[in-house]
N, C-alpha and C positions, 0 to 999 in steps of 0.2 A: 879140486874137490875137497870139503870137509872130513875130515877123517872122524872115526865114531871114537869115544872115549871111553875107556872097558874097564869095568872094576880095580879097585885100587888107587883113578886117579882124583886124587883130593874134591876136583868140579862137583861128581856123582853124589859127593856126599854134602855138599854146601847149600843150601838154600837160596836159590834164584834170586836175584831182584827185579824188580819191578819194571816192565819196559814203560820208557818215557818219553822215547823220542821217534815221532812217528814219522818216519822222512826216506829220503831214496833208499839207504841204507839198511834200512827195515825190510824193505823191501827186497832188494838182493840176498839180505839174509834168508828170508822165509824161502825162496827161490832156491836158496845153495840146501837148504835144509830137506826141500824137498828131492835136489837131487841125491843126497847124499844118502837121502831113506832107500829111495828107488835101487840107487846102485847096489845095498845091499839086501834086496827083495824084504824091507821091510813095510808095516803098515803102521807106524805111529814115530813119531822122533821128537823129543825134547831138547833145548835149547843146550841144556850142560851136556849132554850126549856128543856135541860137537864141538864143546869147549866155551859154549858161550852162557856164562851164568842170567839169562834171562827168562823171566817169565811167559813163557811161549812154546806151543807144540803147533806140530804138523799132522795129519792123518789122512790116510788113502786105505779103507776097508770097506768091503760088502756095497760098493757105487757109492760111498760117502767119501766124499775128499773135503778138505779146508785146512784151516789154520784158527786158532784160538790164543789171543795175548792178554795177559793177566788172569788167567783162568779164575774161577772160582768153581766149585764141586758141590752139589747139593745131592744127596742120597735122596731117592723118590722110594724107593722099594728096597727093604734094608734085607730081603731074603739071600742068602747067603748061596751062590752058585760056586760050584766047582769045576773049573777049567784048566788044561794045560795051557801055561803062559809060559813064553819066554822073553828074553831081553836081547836088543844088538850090543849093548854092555855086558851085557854075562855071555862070550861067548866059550867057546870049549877052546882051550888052548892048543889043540892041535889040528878041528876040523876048521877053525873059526866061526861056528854056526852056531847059535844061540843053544844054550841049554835049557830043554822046556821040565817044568814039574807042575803038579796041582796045584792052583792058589784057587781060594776062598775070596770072592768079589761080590760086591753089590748085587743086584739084578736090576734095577734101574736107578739113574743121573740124569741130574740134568746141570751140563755146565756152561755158564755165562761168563761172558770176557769179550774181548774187540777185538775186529778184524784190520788189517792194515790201514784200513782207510780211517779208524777211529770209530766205526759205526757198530752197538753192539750185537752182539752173536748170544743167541741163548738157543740150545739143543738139548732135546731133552733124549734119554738111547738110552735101550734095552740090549742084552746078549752083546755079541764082539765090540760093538760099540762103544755101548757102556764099561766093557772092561778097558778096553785103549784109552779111553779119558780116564779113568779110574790110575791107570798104569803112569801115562806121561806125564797126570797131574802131582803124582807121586816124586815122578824126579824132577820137578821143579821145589819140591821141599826136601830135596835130599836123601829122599828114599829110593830103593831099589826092591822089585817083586821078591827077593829072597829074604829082605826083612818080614816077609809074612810068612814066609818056612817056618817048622821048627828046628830050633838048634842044628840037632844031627844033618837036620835034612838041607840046611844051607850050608853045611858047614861041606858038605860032599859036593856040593856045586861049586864053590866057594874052592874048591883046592883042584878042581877041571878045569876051571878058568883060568 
């Protein structure tokens, strides 16, 4: 099984590249990605999260499950919701269980990108949904939900982990 990669390791903060090769291999990966989510009761996982710098998420929330490669993020409803988010890379260094805090997200996305087979995917999500795309498509560019803290406020997450 993939092991999840938790702040600090240089992948988290790199910018994805591009998947280009759509073949068996892609295919066991989205596979190993999902089980790797499952194993730790999560509901979204990005490709650096498991070490592998590509542009590609998983998701299993509210009866939506799939997978989305080369994402692209289009903000529908730019209203600004507040939610606890957490990360399986932020987790707390002693329970191992994600540290959650308030992040400020969209209220509606709609994100388009292909699915395994090269055929494309365009969904458009409101509430958890929209925050999960919002979230994975974030650490395909190198970001992590506590870049949207303030200072103090990641920085207290940031020394848990």
């Amino acid at each position: 099984m993939r092991e999840i990669r938790v702040i600090g390791d240089p992948v988290l903060r790199t910018p994805a590249e591009p998947v280009t090769d759509f073949d068996r291999e892609l295919r066991r990966l989205i596979d190993e990605m999902f089980q790797a989510m499952y194993a730790v009761n999560g509901v979204g996982l990005a490709g650096p999260q498991i070490g592998v710098s590509r542009r590609l998420f998983v998701y299993d929330i509210n009866k939506r499950k799939g997978h989305v490669i080369n994402p692209t993020l289009t903000v529908d409803d730019p209203e600004e919701i507040v939610d606890e988010e957490g990360c399986l890379s932020v987790p707390d260094r002693q329970t191992r269980l994600p540290i959650y805090a308030p992040v400020a997200r969209a209220a509606g996305v709609t994100v388009e990108g292909l699915d395994r087979l090269q055929r494309p995917v365009r969904i458009k999500a409101r509430g958890s949904l929209a925050r999960c795309f919002q979230h994975e498509t974030e650490h395909l560019d190198g970001k992590l939900y506590v870049d949207r803290l303030p200072k103090n406020e990641a920085r207290k997450i940031v020394l848990k982990a």
